[in-house]
C-alpha positions in Angstrom: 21.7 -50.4 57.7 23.8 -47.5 56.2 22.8 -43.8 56.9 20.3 -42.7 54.4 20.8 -39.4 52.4 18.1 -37.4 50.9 18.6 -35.6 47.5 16.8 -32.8 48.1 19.5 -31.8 51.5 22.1 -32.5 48.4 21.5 -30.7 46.0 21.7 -26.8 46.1 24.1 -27.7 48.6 28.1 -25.9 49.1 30.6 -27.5 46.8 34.1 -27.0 48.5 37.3 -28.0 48.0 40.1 -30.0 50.1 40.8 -26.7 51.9 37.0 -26.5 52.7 36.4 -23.2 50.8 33.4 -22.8 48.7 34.1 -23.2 44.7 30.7 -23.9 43.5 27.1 -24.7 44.0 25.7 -29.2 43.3 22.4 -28.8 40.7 22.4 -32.9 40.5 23.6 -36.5 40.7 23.9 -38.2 38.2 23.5 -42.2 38.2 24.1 -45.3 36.0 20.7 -47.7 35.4 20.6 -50.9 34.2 22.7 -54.0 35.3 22.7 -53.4 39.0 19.7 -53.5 41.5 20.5 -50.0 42.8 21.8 -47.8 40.5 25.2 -46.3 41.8 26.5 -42.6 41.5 28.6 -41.9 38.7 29.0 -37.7 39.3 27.8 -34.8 40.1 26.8 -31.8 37.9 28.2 -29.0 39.8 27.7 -25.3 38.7 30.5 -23.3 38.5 30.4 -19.5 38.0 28.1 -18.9 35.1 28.7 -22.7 33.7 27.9 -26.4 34.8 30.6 -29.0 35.1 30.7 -32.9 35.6 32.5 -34.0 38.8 32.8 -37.9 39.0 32.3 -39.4 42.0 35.8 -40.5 42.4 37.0 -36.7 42.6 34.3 -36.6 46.1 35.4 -37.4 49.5 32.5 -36.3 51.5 28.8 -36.4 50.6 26.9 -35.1 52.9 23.5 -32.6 53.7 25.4 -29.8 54.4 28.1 -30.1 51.9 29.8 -32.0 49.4 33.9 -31.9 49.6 36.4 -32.8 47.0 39.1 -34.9 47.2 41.4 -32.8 45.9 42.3 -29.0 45.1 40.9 -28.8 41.4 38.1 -30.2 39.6 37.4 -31.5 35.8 36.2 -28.5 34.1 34.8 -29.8 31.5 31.1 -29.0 30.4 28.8 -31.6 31.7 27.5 -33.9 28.7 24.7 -36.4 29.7 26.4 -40.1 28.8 24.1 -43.0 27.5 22.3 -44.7 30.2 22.9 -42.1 32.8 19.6 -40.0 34.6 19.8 -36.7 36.9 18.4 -37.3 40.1 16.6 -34.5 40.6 15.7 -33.0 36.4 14.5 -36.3 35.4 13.3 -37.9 38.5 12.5 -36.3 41.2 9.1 -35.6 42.1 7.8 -37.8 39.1 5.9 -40.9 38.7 7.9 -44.2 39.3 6.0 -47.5 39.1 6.1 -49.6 41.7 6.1 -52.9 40.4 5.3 -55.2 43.6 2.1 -53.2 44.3 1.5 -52.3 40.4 0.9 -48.5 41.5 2.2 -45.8 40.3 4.4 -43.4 43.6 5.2 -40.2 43.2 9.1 -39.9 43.9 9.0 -37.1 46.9 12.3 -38.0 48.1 14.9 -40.1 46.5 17.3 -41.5 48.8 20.7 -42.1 48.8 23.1 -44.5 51.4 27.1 -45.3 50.6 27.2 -49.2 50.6 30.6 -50.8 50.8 32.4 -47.6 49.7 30.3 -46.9 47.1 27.1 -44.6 47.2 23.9 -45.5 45.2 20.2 -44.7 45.4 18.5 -47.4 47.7 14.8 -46.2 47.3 12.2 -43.5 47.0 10.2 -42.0 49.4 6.7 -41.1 48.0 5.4 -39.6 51.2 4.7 -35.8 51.8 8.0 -35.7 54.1 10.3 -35.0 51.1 8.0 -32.3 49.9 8.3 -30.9 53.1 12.2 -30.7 53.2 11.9 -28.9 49.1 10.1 -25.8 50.9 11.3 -24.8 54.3 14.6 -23.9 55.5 18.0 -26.1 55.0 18.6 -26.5 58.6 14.8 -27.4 59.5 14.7 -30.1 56.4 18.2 -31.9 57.5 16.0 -32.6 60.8 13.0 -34.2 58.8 13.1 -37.9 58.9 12.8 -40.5 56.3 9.2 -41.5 55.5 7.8 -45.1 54.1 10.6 -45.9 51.9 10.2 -47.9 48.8 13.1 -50.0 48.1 14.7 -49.0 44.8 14.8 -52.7 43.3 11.4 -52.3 43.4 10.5 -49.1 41.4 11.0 -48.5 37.8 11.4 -45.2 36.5 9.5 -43.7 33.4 12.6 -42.5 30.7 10.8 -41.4 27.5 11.5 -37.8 28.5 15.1 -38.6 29.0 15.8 -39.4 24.9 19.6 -39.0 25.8 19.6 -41.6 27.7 18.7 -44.3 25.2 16.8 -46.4 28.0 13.1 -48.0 28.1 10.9 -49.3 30.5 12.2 -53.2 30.5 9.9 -55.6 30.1 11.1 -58.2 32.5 9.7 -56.0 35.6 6.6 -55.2 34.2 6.4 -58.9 33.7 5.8 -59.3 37.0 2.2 -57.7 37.2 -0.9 -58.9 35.7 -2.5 -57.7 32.6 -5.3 -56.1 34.8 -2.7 -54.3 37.5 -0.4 -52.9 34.4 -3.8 -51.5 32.8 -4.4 -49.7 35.9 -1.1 -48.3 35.8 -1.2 -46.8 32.3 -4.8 -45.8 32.9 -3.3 -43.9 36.0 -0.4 -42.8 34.1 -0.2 -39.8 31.7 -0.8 -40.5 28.0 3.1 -40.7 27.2 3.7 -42.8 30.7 0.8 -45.2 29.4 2.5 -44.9 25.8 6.1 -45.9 27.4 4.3 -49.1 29.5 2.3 -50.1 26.8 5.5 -50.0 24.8 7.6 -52.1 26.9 5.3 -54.6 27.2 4.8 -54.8 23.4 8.1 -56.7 23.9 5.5 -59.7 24.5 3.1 -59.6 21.8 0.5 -61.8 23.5 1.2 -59.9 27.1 0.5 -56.6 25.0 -2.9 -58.3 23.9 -3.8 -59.2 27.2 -2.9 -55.9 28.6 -5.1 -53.7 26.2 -8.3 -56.2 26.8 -8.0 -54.9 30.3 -8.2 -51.1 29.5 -10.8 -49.2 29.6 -12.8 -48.3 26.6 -11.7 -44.9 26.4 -7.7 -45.7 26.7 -8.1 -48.6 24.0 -9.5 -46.0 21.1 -6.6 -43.5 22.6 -3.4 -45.6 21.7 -5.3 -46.9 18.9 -5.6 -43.7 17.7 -2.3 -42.7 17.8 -1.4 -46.0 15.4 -0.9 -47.0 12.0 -4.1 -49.0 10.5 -1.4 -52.0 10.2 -0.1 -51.5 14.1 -3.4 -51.6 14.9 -4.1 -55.0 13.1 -0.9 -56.5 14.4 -2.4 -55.5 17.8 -5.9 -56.6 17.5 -4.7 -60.3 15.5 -3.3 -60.8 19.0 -6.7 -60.3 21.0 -9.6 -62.4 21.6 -12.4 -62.5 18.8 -14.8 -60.2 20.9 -12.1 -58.0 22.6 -11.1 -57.2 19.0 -14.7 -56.8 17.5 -15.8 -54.7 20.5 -12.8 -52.3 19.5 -13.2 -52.2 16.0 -16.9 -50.7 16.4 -15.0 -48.3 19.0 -12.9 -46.9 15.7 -13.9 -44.0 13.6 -16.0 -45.4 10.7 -13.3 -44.8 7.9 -10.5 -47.3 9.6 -12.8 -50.2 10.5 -12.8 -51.6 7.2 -9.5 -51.1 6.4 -8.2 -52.6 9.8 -10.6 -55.6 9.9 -9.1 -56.5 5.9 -5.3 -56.0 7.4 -6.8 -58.7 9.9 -5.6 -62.5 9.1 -8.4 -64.6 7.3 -9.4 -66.8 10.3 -9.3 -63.7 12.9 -10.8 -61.4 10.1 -13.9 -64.6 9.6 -14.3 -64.8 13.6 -14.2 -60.7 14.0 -16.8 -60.2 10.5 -19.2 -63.2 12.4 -19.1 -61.2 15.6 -19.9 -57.8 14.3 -22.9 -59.1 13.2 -24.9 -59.1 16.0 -26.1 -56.3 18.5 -23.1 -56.0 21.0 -25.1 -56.1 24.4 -26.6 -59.5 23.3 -25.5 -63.0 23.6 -23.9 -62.8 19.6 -22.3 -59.9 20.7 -20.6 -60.8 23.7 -19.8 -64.5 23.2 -16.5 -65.7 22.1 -16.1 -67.8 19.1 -13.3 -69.7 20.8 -14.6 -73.1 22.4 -13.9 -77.0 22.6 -16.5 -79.1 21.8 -15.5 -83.1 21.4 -17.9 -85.9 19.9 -19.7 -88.1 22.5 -17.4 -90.6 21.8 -14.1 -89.2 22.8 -12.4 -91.0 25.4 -12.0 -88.8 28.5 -8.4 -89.5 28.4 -8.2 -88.1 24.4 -10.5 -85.0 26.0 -8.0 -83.7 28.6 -5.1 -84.1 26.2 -7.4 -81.7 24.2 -7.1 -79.4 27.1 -3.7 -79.2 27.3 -3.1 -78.9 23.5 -6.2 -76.2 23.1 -5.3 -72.3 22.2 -8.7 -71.6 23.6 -8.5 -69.3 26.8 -8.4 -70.7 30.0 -11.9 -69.0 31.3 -13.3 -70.5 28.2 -11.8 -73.9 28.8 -13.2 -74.7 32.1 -15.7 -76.9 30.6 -16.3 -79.1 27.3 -18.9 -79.5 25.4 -20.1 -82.3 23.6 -21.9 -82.8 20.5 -24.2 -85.4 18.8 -23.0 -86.4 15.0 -24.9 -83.6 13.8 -22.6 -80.9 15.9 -25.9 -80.4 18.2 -24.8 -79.6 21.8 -26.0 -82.4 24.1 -24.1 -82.4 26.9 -21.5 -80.2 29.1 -18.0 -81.5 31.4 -16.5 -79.7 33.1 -12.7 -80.4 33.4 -12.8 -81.6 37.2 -15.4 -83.7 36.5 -12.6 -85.2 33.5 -10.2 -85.5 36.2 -12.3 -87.9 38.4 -13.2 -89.8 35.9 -11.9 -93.0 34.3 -9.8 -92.5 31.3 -11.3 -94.8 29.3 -14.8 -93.7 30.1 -16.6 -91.8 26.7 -16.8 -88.1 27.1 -20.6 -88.7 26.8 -21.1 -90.8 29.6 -19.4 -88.4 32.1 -21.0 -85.2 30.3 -23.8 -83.4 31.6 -27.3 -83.7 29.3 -29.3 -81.4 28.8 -27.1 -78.3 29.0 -28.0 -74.8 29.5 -28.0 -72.4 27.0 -29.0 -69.6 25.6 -30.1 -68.2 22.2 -27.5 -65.5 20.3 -30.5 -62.8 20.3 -31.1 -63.2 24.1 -30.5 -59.6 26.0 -27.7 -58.9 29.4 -30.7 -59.9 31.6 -31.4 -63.3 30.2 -27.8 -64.0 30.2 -27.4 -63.0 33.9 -30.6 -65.4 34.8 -29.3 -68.2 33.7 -26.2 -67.3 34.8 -27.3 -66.7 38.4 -30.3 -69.5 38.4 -27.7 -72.4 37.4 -24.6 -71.2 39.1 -22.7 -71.1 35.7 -19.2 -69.4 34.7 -19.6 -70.1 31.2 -22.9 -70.3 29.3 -22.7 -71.8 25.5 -24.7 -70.0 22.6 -27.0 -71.8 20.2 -28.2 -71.2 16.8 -31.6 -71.9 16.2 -30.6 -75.8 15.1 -28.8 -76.2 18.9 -25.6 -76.1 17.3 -23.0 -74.1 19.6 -22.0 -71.0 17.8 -20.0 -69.9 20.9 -19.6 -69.0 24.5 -20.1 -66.2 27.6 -17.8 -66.4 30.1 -18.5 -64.5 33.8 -16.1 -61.9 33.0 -17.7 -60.9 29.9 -20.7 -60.2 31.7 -19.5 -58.5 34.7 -17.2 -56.0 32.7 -21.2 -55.1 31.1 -22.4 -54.7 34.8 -19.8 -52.9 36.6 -20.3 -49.5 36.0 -18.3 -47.3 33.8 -15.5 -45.8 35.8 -15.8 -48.1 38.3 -11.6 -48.8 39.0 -11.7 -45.3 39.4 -14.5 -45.1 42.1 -12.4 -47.9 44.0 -9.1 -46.2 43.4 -8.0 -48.6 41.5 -6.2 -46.4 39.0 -4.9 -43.6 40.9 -1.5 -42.6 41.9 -0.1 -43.3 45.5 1.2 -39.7 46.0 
């Protein structure tokens, strides 16, 4: 494994020439992102009497913590202009947040460290641990003596480059990718309001991932970035989401852009939305989800699963199938396992449960968690006052009602490794 380098021993550090005499003073490296897993050093931005210069890194023969040499007896004396894609080290990321995106945390970069590979020197990883802090405040010869700490490897991290507008760079999406909808929530709860606006951003790459992402948020983040958006943005945004998700925020909105974002809405989400905002929100109306298959008795178990894996209904809320009699009462539940075992030419009704569970649309959080409990149930169907399913609660809905407010906070869930 190559030597590791910290910036912080770097910069402020002697710039001499071939001779070895002093010409100058290193205020940063400067680095290339995007297209390589570590990004390499381009330069250094050396001051120079009363002015800062750009030295590329093909003019420097040593790097070191003591000193940095140049190769030969002069230096490019140009003034230093920031080029497109390129980030300072220590002005634009040094002791900032950086995401981790294994863990989907945000770190704190304490240290950033630096190793020549090959010939060529790059960053390799950040060290959010109180060690680079350390090296910042006492004296140069004590810090050079401070070990690295728990190093995060650099292919790992990305950095947050909003504040960089020079550098013409954004958060990409492919990363973020990696995380779930809940972890990247965290983060941008975790995260500063224009970190969380640069996350949210990147993953609005993905117009469905973006959905997902602001269902997981907490109430207080959702009417935040809502907020800050255009009555149309936010309709774009919410035609993405989940009937309830999307009725639960639009009640969250200040009282003169609920109309006006619920008519940008698309006529089948707008229909769902206006049904759902009907009812009390802590009650069985409120919470379920319009979203649900239900197949005639008759359906052959085989036609039922390729209704499965043809449905746009969400995959908590497709666990199990309901049935219904000619009249669309609900007689019967199946779940999809239950589908799987059975023969494919069996009716849907045969295999079905009777009798299902259900509750009424005006029934409370307690009822709901009864049943819930008493019968073991992830999902519950809701019932008009005819039997006909009007919609469904799945476990999540209920829990996020439970849990208290705060509560990934409490567990550390949205705080910053620092």
């Amino acid at each position: 494994m190559p030597e590791i380098l910290h910036l912080s021993t770097v910069v402020r550090s002697p710039l001499l020439d071939r001779a070895g005499e002093r010409v100058g003073r290193v205020e940063d490296v400067i680095v290339q992102l995007g297209g390589r897993p570590h990004p390499p050093v381009t330069g250094i931005v050396a001051s120079v009497g009363q002015s800062e210069h750009f030295v590329p890194i093909s003019q420097v023969d040593q790097l070191s913590a003591d000193h940095v040499q140049l190769r030969g007896d002069t230096i490019n004396l140009g003034k230093f202009e920031r080029r497109p894609g390129e980030l300072l080290l220590a002005r634009d990321l040094s002791a900032r947040h950086l995401i981790n995106v294994v863990r989907g945390r945000l770190i704190r970069a304490n240290e950033i460290e630096l190793a020549c590979v090959n010939g060529h020197w790059e960053v390799v990883g950040v060290d959010p641990s109180s060690r680079g802090v350390l090296r910042r405040i006492v004296p140069r010869p004590i810090a050079r003596r401070i070990g690295p700490g728990s190093i995060v490897d650099w292919e790992n991290i990305e950095p947050f480059v909003a504040h960089v507008p020079t550098a013409r760079l954004r958060i990409p999406y492919r990363k973020l990718a990696r995380l779930r909808p809940a972890q990247i929530a965290d983060l941008v709860e975790a995260a500063s309001h224009d970190e969380g606006e640069e996350i949210i951003e990147a993953v609005g790459q993905d117009r469905e991932f973006e959905a997902d992402v602001f269902e997981e948020l907490d109430p207080e983040h959702q009417r935040e970035f809502l907020n800050s958006r255009s009555d149309a943005e936010a309709a774009r945004l919410l035609a993405t989401m989940a009937p309830d998700d999307a009725a639960d925020l639009i009640v969250d909105l200040d009282q003169e852009r609920r109309l006006p974002i619920l008519e940008a809405l698309p006529p089948t989400q707008q229909a769902k939305v206006r049904a759902l905002l009907s009812y009390n929100p802590e009650t069985a109306g409120g919470l379920m989800s319009p979203d649900f298959l239900s197949l005639a008795a008759t359906t052959l178990v085989s036609e039922a699963l390729d209704a499965v894996r043809t449905s746009d209904v969400a995959s908590e809320a497709l666990v199990t199938i309901y049935v219904s009699d000619a009249e669309g009462r609900l007689t019967g539940t199946a779940l999809v396992v239950r589908l799987l075992k059975a023969a494919p030419s069996a009716a849907l009704g045969d295999v079905a449960e009777p009798d299902p569970v259900t509750v009424r649309a005006d029934a409370d959080l307690h009822a709901i968690v009864r049943k819930m409990s008493d019968f073991n149930l992830s999902t519950t169907p809701v019932v008009d006052a005819e039997h006909r399913m009007i919609g469904v609660i799945t476990v999540d809905d209920v829990l996020e009602l439970l849990l208290p407010t705060g509560w990934r906070k409490d567990f550390g869930m949205t705080t910053a490794d620092e």
